[in-house]
FIMARBA-570662 format. One line per 2 residues: their letters; for each residue y negated, x, z negated of C-alpha. Coordinates in pm, 1 decimal. Example, Ala and Ser with C-alpha at 12.3 -4.5 7.8 and 13.67 -1.06 7.14 Angstrom:
2
as = 450.0,1230.0,-780.0 | 106.0,1367.0,-714.0
This chain:
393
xx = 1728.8,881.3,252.5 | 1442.9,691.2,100.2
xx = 1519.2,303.7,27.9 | 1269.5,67.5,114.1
xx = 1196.7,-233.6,-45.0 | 1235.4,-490.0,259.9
xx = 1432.0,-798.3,203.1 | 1708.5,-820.9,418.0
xx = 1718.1,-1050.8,653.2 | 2013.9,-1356.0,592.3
xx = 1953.0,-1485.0,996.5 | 1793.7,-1345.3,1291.8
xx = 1485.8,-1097.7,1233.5 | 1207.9,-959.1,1399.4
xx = 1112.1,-619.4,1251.7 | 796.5,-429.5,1397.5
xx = 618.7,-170.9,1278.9 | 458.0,208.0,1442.7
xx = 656.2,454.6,1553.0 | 801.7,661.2,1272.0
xx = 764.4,416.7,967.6 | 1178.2,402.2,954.4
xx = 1254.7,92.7,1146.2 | 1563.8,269.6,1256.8
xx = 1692.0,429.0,1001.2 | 1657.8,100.3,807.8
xx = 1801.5,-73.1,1042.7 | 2143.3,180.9,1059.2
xx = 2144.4,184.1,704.9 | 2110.9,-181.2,650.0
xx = 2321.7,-346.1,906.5 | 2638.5,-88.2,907.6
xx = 2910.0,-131.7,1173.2 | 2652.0,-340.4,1347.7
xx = 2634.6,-309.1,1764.4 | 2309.3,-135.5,1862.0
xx = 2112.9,-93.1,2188.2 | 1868.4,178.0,2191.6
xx = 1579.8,79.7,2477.8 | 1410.4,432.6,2383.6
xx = 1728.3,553.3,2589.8 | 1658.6,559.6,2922.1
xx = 2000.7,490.2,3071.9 | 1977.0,164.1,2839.1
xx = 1600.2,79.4,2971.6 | 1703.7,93.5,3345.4
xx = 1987.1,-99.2,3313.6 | 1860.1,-412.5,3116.8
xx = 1518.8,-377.0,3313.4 | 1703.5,-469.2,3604.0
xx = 1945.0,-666.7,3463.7 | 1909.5,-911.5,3184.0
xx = 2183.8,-1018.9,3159.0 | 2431.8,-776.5,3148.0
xx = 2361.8,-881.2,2769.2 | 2521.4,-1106.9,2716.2
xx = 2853.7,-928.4,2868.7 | 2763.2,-616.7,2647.3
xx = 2735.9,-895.3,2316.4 | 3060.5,-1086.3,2394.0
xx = 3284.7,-737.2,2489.2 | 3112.5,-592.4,2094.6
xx = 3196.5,-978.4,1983.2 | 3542.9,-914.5,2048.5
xx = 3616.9,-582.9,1794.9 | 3680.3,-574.2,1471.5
xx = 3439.2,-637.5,1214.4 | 3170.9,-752.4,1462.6
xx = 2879.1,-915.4,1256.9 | 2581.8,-892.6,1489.6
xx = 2331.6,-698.5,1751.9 | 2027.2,-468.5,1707.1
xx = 1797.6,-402.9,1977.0 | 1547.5,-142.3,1903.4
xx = 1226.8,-106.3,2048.5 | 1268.1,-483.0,2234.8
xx = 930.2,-466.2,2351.2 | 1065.3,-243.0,2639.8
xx = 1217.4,-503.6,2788.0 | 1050.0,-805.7,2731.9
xx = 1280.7,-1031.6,2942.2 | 1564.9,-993.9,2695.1
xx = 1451.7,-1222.0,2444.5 | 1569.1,-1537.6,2668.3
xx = 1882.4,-1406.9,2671.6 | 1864.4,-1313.2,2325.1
xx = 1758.5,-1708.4,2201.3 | 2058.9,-1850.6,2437.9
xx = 2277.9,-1610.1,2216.1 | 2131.7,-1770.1,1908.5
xx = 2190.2,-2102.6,1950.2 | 2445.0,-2102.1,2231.0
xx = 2705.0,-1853.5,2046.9 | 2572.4,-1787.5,1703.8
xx = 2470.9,-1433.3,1739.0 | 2282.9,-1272.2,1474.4
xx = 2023.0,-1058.9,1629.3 | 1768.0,-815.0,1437.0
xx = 1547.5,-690.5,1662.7 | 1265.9,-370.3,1644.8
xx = 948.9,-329.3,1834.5 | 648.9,-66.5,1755.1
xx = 443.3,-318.9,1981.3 | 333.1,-669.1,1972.4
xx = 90.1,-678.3,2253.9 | 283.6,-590.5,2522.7
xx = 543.8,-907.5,2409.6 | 254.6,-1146.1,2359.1
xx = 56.8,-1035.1,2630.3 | 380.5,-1062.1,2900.8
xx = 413.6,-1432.3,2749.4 | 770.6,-1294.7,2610.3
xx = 984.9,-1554.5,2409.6 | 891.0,-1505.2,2023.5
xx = 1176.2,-1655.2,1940.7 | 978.1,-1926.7,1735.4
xx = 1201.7,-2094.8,1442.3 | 1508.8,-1905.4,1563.5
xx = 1356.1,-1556.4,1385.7 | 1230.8,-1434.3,1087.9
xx = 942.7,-1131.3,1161.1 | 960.2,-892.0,907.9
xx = 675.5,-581.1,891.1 | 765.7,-223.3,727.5
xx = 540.7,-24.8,656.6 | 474.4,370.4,535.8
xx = 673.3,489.8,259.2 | 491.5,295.7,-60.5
xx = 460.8,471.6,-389.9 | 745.4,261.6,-529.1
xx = 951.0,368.9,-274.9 | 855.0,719.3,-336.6
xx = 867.2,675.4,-718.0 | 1259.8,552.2,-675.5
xx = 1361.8,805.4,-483.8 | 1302.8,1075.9,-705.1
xx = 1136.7,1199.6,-1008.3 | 808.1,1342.7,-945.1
xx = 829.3,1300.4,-579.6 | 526.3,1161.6,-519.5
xx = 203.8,1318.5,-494.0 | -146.0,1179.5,-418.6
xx = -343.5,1474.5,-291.3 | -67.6,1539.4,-46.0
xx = -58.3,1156.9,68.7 | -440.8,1110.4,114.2
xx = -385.3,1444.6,299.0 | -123.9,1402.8,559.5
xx = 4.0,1006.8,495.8 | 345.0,854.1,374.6
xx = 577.4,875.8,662.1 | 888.4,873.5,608.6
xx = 998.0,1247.0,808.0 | 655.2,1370.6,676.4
xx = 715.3,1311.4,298.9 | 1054.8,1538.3,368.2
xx = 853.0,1777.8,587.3 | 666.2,2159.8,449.6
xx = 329.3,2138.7,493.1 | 310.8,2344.5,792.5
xx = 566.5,2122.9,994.1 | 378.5,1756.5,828.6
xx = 52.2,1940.0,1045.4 | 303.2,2017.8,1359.8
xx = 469.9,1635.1,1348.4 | 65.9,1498.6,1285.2
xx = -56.8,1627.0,1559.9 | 221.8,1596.2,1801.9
xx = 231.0,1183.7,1687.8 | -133.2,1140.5,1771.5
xx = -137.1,1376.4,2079.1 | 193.8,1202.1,2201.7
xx = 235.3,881.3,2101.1 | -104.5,768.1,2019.2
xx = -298.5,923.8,2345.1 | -7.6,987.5,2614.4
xx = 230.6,691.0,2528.2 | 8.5,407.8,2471.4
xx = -117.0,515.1,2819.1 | 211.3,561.0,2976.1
xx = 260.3,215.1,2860.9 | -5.7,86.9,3088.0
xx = -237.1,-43.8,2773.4 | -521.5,175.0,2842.5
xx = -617.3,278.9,3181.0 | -874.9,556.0,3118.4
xx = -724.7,839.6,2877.8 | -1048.0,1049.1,2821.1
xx = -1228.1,736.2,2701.2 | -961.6,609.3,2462.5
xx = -852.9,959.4,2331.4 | -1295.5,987.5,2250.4
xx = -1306.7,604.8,2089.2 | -986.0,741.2,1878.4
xx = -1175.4,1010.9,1729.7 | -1443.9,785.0,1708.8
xx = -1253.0,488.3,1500.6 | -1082.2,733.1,1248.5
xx = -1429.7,847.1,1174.5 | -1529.1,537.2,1079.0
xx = -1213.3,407.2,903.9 | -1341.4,181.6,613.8
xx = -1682.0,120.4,733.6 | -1810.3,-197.0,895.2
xx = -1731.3,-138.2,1258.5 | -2029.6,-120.6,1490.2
xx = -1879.6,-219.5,1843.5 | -2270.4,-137.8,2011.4
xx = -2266.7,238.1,1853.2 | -1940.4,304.9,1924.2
xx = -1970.1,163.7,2281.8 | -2330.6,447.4,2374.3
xx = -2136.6,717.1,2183.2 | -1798.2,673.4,2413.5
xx = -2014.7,555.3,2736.3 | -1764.6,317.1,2729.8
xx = -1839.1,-88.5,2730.3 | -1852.4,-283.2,2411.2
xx = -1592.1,-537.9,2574.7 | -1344.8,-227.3,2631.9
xx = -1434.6,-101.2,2244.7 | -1302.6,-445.1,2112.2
xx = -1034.2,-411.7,2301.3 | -888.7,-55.9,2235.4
xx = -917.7,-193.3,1894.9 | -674.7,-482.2,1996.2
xx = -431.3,-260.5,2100.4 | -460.3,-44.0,1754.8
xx = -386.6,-362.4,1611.5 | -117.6,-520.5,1836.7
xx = 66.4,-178.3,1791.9 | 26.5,-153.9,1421.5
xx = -155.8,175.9,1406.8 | -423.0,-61.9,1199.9
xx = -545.4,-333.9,1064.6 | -923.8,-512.5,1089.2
xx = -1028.9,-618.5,708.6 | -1257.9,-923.6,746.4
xx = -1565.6,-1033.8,516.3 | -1484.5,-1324.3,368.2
xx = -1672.0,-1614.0,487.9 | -1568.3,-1940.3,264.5
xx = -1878.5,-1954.8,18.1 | -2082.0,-2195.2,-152.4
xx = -2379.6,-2116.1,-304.6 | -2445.7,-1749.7,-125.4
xx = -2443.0,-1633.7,199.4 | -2242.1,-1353.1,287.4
xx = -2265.2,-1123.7,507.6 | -2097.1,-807.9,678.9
xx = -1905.1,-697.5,994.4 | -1548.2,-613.1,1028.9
xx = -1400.7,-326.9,863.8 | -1083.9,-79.4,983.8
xx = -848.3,58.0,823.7 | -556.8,301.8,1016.2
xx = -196.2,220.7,924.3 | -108.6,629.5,749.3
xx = -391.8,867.0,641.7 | -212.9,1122.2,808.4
xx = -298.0,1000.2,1120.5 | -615.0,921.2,1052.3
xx = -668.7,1294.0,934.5 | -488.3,1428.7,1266.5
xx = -739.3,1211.1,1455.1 | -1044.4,1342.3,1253.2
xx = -884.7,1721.5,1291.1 | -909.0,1779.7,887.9
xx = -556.4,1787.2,857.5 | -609.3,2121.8,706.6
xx = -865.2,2248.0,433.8 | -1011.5,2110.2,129.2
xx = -1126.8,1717.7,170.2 | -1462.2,1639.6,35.3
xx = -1521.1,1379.3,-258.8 | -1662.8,1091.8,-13.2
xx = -1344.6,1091.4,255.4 | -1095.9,1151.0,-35.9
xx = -1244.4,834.3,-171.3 | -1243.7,626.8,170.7
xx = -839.1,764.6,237.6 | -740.1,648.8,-149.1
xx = -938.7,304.9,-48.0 | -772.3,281.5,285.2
xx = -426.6,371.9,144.0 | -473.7,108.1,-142.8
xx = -508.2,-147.7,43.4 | -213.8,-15.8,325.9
xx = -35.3,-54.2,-25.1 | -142.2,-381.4,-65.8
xx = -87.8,-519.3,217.5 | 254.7,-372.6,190.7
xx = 367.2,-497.9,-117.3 | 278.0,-825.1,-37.8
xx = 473.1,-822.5,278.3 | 769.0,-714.8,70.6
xx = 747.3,-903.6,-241.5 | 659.7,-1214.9,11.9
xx = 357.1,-1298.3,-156.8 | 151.9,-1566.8,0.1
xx = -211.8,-1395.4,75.0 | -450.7,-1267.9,326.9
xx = -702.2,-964.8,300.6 | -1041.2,-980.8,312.7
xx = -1335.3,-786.5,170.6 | -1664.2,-947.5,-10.3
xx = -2004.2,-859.4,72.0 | -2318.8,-1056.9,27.7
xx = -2652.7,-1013.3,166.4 | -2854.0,-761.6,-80.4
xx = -2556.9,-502.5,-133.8 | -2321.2,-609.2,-331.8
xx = -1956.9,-588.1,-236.4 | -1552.4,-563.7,-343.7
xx = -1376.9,-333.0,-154.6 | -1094.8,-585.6,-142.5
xx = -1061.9,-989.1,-171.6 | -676.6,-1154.7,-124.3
xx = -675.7,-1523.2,-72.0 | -460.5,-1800.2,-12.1
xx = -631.2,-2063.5,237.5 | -1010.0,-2170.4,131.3
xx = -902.4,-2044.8,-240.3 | -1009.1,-1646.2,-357.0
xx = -721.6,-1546.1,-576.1 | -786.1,-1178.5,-673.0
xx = -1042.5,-912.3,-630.9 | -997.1,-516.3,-642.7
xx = -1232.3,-261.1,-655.5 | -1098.8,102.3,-556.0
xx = -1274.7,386.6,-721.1 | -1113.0,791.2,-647.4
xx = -1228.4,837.8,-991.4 | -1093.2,861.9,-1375.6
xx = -1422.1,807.1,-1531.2 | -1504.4,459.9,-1360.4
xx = -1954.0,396.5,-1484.5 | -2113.9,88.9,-1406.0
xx = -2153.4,124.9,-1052.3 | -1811.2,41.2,-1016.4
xx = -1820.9,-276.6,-1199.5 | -2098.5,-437.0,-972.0
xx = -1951.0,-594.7,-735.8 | -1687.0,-723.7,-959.5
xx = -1977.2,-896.5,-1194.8 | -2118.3,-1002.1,-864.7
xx = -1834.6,-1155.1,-725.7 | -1759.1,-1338.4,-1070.0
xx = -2120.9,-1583.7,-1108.0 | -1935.4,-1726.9,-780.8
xx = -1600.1,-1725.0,-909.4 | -1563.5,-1739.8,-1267.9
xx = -1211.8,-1793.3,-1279.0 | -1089.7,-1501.8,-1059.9
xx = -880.9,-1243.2,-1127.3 | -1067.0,-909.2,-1127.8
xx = -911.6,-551.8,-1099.5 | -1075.3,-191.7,-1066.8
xx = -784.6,30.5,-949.6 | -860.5,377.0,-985.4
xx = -704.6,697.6,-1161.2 | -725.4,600.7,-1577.8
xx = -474.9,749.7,-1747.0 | -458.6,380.1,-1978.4
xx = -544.8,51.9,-1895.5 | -822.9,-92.0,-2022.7
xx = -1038.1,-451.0,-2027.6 | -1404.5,-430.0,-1970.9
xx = -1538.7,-769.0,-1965.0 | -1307.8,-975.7,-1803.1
xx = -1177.1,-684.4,-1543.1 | -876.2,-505.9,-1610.2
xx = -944.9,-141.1,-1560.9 | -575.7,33.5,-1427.3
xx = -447.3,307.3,-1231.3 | -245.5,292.7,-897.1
xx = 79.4,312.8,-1042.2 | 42.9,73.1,-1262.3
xx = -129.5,-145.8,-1064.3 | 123.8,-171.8,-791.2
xx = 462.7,-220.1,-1011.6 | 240.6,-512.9,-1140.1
xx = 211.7,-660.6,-823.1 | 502.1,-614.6,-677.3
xx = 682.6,-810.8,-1014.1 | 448.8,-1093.0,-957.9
xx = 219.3,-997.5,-1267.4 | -151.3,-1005.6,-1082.4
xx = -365.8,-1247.0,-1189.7 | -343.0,-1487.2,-902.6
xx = -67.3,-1345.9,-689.7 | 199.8,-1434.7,-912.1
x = 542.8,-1548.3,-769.7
């Protein structure tokens, strides 16, 4: 089994995630001994749908053995109506509780109990390459990742069955599923703005173009996007707006969760990938890294990207309130020229004091006036110690 890097929990935790990231297996491996309710089992979804609180029976009988130490409920968003029952266990009977879900929206969007104060939500994410670098020597392996992703099953998979498990996961899950789940109404026009959005992963999102090339209204566009979000499949990357002497501008930008998926959903799962999408999946998996690592490493941050009106632009921006912290620019290249110090330079008259970075595939690490030239690997060990310029511990 791969270890993650996820902090375990010392109270009650929420832990979501997409399907197939390991929240499970985590979970098992973490919390040992522990009781568990599966609601992907059907015999457990009928019975707490219509009862609730048969619960709380189920938690004091599992109180009552040996070695009891808490409860996990997978995939809670099932059954929404649980979490009241879940909170009176908290503070009633002193329960510990970690709970799964591979969907925020349709907990938010029922009004379900969050659990606010009484919960700690936690976020895992695809297999990182720290992850992968523990597990084994050599293990890891860009081409392949930019290729078909960093899930966990498809990192142990042969390339044939990583193609099989792609497609099945965005033919299943991501079309049939969220359907099934009564988030989308009309399956032809979200399986089109699907193939549509993985297209366009990394560039500014055009809701209008998008909208006349899926016949399908702009309001509905925004809102398939809502649900990518609200079931982690990905993330919007916002300009950053907080400026003072220039103004920016720049629409949002998305980026899908795994680059497998996003390959299944484009169909180039197989074949050679040309220079300009390997360099949008090693941006988009960069910053999935990122984000990652300062989930785990419970950095204080949020992601942005800079852009200002004549062309300049960082592909990434991290900042902590009204206060720019760090900027990286990703370049798919070992031979980074000038181009790829632009934005950086640009960025800097603003911010003098910034920390810059150019992440890209150097074989040494290198200054060039004020922005520290490194690759990946090193770039992400350095960040997940605390040793970024600006996103220290």
């Amino acid at each position: 089994m791969i270890s993650r890097l996820l902090p375990t929990p010392k109270n009650s935790a929420l832990l979501f995630g997409p399907r197939m990231t390991g929240k499970t297996t985590w979970l098992k491996s973490t919390f040992s001994g522990w009781h568990i309710i599966d609601l992907l089992r059907e015999d457990n979804f009928q019975i707490f749908l219509s009862d609730p609180s048969r619960l709380r029976k189920e938690v004091f009988a599992a109180r009552e053995k040996p070695g009891f130490l808490g409860v996990i409920i997978d995939e809670i968003q099932r059954v929404p109506s649980l979490l009241n029952e879940v909170q009176s266990l908290i503070e009633s009977d002193g329960i510990t509780f970690i709970l799964s879900g591979s969907s925020a929206r349709k907990l938010k969007r029922g009004g379900a109990n969050l659990l606010a104060g009484r919960a700690y939500e936690m976020r895992i994410f695809p297999v990182t390459y720290i992850e992968s670098n523990n597990y084994k020597k050599d293990f890891f392996e860009l081409d392949s990742v930019l290729q078909f992703g960093a899930l966990p099953k498809i990192l142990l998979s042969s390339p044939a069955e990583k193609k099989r498990i792609l497609k099945s996961y965005v033919g299943t899950y991501l079309r049939e599923e969220i359907h099934a789940e009564a988030l989308v109404r009309n399956l032809p026009s979200f399986s089109r703005f699907l193939a549509l959005a993985a297209e366009s992963c990394g560039q500014e999102v055009n809701f209008s173009e998008i909208s006349r090339e899926t016949t399908v209204k702009s309001k509905t566009i925004k809102e398939y996007y809502s649900i990518l979000e609200e079931t982690w499949i990905g993330t919007f990357l916002h300009p950053w707006k907080k400026t003072v002497r220039k103004q920016l501008a720049g629409s949002p930008k998305f980026y899908f969760f795994d680059n497998g998926v996003t390959n299944a959903l484009r169909e180039t799962l197989g074949g050679v990938l040309s220079p300009e999408i390997r360099g949008l999946l090693f941006e988009q998996w960069v910053i999935g890294e990122v984000r990652a690592i300062i989930s785990y490493a419970e950095l204080e941050g949020s992601l942005y990207y800079w852009k200002i009106r004549g062309g300049s632009e960082v592909d990434l921006l991290v900042a902590r309130g009204s206060a720019p912290l760090t900027a990286v620019e990703i370049k798919h290249t070992s031979n980074p020229g000038p181009r790829c110090f632009s934005g950086l330079n640009s960025l800097a008259e603003e911010y003098p004091g910034i920390g810059r970075y150019l992440v890209c595939n150097v074989e040494r690490a290198f200054d060039n006036d004020g922005i520290h030239v490194m690759n990946y690997r090193q770039f992400f060990e350095e960040l997940y110690q605390g040793r970024i310029q600006g996103l220290c511990r």
